[in-house]
C-alpha positions as CSV (number, residue, x, y, z in Angstrom):
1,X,8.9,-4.8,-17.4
2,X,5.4,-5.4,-18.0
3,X,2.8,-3.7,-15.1
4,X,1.5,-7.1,-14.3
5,X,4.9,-8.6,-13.6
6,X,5.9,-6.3,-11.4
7,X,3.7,-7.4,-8.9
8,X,3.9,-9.9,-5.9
9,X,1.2,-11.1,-3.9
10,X,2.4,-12.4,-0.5
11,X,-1.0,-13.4,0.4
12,X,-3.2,-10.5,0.5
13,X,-6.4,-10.3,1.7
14,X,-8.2,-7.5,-0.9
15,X,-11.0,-4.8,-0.2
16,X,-10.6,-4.5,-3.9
17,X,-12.2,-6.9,-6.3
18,X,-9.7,-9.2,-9.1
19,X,-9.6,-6.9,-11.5
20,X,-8.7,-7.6,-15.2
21,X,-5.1,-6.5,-15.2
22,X,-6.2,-4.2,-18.3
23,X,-8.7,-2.9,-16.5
24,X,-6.7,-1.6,-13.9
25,X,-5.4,1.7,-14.0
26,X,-1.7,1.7,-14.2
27,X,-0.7,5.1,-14.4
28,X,-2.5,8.3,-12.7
29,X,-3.5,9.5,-16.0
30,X,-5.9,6.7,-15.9
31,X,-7.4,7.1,-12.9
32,X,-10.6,8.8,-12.8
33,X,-11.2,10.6,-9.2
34,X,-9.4,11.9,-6.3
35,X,-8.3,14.5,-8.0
36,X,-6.0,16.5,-4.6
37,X,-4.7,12.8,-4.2
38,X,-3.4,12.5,-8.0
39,X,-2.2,15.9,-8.2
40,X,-0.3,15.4,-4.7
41,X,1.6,12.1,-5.2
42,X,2.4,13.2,-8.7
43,X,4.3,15.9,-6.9
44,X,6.0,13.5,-4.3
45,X,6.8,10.7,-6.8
46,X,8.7,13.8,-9.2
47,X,11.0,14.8,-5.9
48,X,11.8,11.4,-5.0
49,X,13.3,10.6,-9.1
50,X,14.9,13.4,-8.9
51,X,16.5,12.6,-5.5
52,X,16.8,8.9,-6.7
53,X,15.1,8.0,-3.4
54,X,11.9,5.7,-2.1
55,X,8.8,8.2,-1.8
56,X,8.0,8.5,1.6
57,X,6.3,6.3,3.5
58,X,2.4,6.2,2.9
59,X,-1.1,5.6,4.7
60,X,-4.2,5.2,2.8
61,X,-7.3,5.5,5.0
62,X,-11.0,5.5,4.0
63,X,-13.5,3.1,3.3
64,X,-13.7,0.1,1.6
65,X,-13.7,-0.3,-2.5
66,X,-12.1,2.9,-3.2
67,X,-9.5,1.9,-4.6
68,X,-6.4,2.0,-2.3
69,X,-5.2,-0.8,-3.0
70,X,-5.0,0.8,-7.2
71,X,-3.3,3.4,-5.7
72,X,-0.5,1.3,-4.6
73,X,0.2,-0.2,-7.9
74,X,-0.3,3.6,-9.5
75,X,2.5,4.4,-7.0
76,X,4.7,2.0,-7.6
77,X,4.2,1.8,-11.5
78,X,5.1,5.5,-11.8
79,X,8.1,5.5,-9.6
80,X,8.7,2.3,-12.3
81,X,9.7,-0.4,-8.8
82,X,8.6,-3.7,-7.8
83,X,5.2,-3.9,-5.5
84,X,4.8,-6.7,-2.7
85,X,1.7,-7.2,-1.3
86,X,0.2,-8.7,2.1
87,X,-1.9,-7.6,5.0
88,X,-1.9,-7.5,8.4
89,X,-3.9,-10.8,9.3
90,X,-1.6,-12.8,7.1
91,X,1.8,-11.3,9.1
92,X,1.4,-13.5,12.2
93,X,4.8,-13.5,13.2
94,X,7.7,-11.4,13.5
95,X,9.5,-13.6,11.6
96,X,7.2,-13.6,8.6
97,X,8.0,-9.8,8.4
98,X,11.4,-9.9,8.6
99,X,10.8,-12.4,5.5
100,X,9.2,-10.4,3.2
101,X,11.6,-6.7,4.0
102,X,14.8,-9.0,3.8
103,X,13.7,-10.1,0.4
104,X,12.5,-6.5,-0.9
105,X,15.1,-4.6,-3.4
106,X,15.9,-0.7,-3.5
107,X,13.3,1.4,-3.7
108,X,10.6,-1.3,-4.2
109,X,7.0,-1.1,-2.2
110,X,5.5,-3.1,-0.1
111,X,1.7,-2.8,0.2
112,X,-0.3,-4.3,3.5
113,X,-3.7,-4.1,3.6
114,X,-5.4,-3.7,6.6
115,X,-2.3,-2.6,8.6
116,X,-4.0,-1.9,11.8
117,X,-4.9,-5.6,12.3
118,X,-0.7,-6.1,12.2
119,X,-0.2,-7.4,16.3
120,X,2.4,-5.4,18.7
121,X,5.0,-7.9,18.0
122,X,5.0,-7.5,13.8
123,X,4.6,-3.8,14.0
124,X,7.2,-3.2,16.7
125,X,10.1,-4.9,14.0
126,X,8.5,-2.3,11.4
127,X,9.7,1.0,13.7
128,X,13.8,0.8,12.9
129,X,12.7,-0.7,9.2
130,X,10.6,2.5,8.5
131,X,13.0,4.8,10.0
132,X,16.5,3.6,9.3
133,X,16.1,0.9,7.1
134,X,17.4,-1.4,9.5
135,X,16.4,-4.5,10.7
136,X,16.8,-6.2,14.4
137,X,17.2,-9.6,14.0
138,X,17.2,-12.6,17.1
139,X,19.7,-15.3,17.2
140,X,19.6,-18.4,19.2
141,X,17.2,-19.1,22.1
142,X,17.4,-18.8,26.0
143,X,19.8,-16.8,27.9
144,X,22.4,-17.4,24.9
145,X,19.8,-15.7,22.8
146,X,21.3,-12.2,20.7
147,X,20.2,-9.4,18.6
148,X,21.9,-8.0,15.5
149,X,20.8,-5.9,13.2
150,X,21.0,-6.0,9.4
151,X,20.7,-3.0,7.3
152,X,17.7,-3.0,4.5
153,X,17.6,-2.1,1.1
154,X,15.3,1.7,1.2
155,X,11.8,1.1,0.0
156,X,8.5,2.5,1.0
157,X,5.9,0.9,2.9
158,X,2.1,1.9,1.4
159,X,-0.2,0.9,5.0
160,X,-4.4,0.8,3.7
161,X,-6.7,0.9,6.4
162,X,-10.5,1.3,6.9
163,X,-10.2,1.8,10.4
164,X,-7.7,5.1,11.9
165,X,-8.7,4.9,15.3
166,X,-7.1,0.9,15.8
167,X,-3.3,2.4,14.5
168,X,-1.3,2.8,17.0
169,X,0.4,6.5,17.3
170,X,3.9,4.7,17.0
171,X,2.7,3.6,13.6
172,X,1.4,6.4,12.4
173,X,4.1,8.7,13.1
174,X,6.5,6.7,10.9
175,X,4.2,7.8,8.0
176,X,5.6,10.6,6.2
177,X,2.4,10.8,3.9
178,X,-1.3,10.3,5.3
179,X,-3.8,10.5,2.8
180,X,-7.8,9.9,3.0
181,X,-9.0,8.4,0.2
182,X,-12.8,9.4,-0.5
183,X,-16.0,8.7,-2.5
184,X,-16.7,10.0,-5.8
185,X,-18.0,12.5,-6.7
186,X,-21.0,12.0,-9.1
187,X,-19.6,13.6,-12.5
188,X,-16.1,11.1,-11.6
189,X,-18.7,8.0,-11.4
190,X,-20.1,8.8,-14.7
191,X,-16.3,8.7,-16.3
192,X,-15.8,5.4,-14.5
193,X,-18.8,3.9,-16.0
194,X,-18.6,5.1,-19.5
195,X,-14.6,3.7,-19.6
196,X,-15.8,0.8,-18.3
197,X,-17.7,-2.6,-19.8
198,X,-20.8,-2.2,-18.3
199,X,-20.2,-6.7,-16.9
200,X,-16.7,-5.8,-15.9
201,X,-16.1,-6.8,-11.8
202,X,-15.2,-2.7,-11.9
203,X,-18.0,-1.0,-13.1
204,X,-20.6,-3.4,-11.0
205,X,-17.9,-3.1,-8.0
206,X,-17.8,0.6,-8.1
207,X,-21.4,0.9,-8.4
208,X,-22.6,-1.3,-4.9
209,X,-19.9,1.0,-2.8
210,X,-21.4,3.7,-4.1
211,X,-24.7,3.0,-3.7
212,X,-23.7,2.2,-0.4
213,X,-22.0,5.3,0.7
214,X,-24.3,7.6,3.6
215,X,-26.0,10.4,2.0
């Protein structure tokens, strides 16, 4: 299945720009930077093939542009599943949740952007999803209303934030992976700019974040 196909966007808002599809790295071999991060989820992604598992559930943190949102389709390209992507101001109701996980397939991920901004209500439906792969689902209305709950196909949930500090501790304990994804460092910049057409949305992309980052 082809890198590009693999992919569903479910309304995402993106800290990352449109890239060119071929511009986009689609394996860790082609990504330039964050070296502890490749070398780590290389490491996770070889235990859970060889367990025939999800990987564990992830949060990328950091600021903006660095390429979190890459990482997620690195992940799931690598453990060779389906990626679905969204983010937390999209996900208004509980119900839109439930959607999206109902409709995911073993072992695929789902990516959501800006996870902190998920409200109470969508984020307390994720807790038994996360941990048991299980889904609480509410019939009916009024005092003739009833839960059941469904059992979900296992998949991993990749959470991207900018902000730590607004997710919950609830949240973040249900993470079995927590990963900070940095700047670059000078030397990694260079390699990113010589791979890269000097007009591409990438290379002019990578270059304002930089030039942005405190010194």
């Amino acid at each position: 299945m082809e890198f590009k196909e693999k992919a569903i966007d479910l309304g995402l808002r993106k800290e990352e720009p449109d890239l060119d599809i071929n511009l986009r790295p689609k394996f860790f071999k082609e990504f330039i930077g964050q070296e502890n991060i490749r070398k780590n989820f290389k490491i996770y992604i070889s235990a859970a093939r060889k367990r025939e598992e999800p990987i564990d559930h992830i949060l990328l943190y950091g600021p903006p542009g660095l390429g979190k949102t890459t990482l997620a389709y690195i992940i799931s390209n690598e453990m060779g599943v389906n990626i679905k992507m969204t983010s937390g101001p999209v996900i208004e109701r509980a119900g839109d949740l439930a959607a999206i996980i109902t409709n995911l397939q073993e072992n695929d991920v789902l990516f959501i952007d800006e996870i902190h901004r998920l409200n109470r209500a969508v984020e307390e439906i994720l807790y038994p999803a996360m941990e048991d792969f299980e889904l609480d689902i509410l019939i009916g209305k009024g005092p003739s209303a009833r839960s059941i709950r469904i059992s979900l196909p296992k998949f991993t949930l990749i959470g991207a934030t900018t902000r730590t500090g607004l997710i919950t501790s609830p949240l973040r304990s249900r993470f079995g992976v927590i990963t900070r994804v940095g700047y670059y460092q000078e030397n990694e910049l260079e390699q990113v700019v010589k791979n890269s057409p000097k007009h591409s949305h990438y290379f002019q992309y990578i270059l304002h974040y930089q030039n942005d980052k405190p010194h």
